[in-house]
N, C-alpha and C positions, 0 to 999 in steps of 0.2 A: 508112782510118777506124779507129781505134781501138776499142778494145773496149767502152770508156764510150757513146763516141759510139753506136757501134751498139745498145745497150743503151736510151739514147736516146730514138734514132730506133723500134724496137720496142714502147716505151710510146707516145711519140706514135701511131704504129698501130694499135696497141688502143684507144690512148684515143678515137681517129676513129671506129674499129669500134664501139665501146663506144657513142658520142654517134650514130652514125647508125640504129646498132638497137635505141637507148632509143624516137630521133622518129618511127622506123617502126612502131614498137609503140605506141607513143602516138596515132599517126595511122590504125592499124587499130583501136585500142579505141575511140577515137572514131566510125569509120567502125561499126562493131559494134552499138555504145550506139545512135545513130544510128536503125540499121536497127530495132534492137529499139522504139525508138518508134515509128517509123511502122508498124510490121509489124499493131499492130493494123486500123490502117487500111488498108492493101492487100489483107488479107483477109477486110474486110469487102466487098469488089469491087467495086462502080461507083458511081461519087463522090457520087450521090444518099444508097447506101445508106452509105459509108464516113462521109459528113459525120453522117448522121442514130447511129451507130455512136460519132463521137465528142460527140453530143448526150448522148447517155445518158452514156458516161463522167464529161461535165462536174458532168451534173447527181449524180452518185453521188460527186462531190465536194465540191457542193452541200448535198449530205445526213448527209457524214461533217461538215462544218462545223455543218450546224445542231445537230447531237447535240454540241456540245461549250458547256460556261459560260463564264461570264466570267474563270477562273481559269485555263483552259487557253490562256493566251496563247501558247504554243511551239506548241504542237499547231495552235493557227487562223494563224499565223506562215507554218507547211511546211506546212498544206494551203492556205492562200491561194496560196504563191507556187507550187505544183503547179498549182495551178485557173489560175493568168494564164498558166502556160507552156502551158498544152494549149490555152485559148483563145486564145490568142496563137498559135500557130501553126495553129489552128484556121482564126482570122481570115484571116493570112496566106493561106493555100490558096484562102479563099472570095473574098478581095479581088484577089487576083489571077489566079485563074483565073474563077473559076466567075462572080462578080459581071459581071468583064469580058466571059466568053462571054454573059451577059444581054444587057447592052447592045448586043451585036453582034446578037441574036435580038429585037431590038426590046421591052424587059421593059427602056428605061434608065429610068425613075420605081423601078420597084420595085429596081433596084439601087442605084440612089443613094435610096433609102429605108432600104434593109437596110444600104448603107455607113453613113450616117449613125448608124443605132444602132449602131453598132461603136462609134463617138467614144462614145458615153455607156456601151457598156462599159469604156472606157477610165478616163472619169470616176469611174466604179464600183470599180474597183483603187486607181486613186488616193485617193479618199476614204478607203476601209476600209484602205488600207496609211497611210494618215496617221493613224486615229484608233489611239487606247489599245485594243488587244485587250483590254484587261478593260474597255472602258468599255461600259455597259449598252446602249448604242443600237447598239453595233456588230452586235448580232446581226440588232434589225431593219430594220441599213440592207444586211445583208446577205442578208435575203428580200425587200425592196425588191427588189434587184439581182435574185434568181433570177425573181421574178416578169416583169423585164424581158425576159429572157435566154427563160424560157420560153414566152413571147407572141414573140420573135422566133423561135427553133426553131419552133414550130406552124406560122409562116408560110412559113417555109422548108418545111418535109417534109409538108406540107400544101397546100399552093398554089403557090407559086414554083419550085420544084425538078421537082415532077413535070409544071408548065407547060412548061418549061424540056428539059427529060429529052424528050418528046414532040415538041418539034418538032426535035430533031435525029438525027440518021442514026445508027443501031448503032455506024457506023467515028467519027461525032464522040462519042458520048459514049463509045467509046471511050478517044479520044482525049485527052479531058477528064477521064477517071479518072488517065491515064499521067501528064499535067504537072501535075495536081493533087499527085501523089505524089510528084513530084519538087518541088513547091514546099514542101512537106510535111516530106521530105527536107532541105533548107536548114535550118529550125528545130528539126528532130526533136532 
């Protein structure tokens, strides 16, 4: 092999080196970022309290929006789309774990009650991400929204959860915090 050649072949090697330990840093900072979302919720500890934990956040997202006019359309922009990713994987957790441990605890009307109003949170993002952030009704279709949101929380951490919470074993709601947070985990 020639001197070139070997010369080369030593870039091509770095350059592999170089691309394998960009993905892996990339793949930890992810893994990181990640952790650091859910982190609030894992210590808030057992998935009663963790869900009711990120009730409040929502709503203190809720609150930074209403404080904003019609002119701060960037500002209502990045805290809408904050407020759909926290509820969004909010839902996530609740739909797939918790809602389904209902049904299995015999509570299936009030999960597919609670699933239900998920879709009209959905409708809720979509509207407000379709209208004009300066258009005048945006604010009060977005206390419309909290109003929803906060009549479905009361039900949850108020009746349904600690119904729910009660008839299972220490080791199931246990249980129930662990792949909460791993669902949790997924979207974080």
């Amino acid at each position: 092999m020639t001197s070139e050649a070997r010369k080369l072949d030593g870039i091509g090697r770095t350059v592999a080196i170089g691309t394998a330990a960009g993905i892996a840093a990339g793949l930890l900072a992810n893994l990181v970022r990640k952790a650091a979302v859910q982190a609030p919720t894992v210590a808030a500890g057992r998935w009663d309290k963790a869900l009711a934990a990120e009730h409040a956040a929502a709503l203190k997202l809720f609150d930074l929006l209403e404080k904003t006019d019609d002119g701060a359309t960037v500002r209502r922009t990045i805290l809408l789309m904050q407020l759909k990713h926290a509820i969004g994987k909010h839902a996530f957790q609740e739909e797939n774990v918790v809602y389904a441990k209902m049904r299995d605890a015999g509570l299936t009307e009030a999960a597919d009650h609670l699933n239900h109003e998920h879709g009209y949170v959905k409708q809720y993002f979509f509207d407000l991400g379709e209208m004009a952030k300066s258009d005048p009704a945006w604010l009060p279709k977005l206390k419309e929204f909290r109003a929803l949101i906060e009549k479905h929380m009361h039900e949850e951490e108020e009746d349904l959860f600690p119904r729910l919470r009660e008839q299972l074993s220490d080791a199931q709601n246990r249980h129930i915090t662990a792949v909460m947070n791993k669902e949790g985990l997924k979207l974080a």
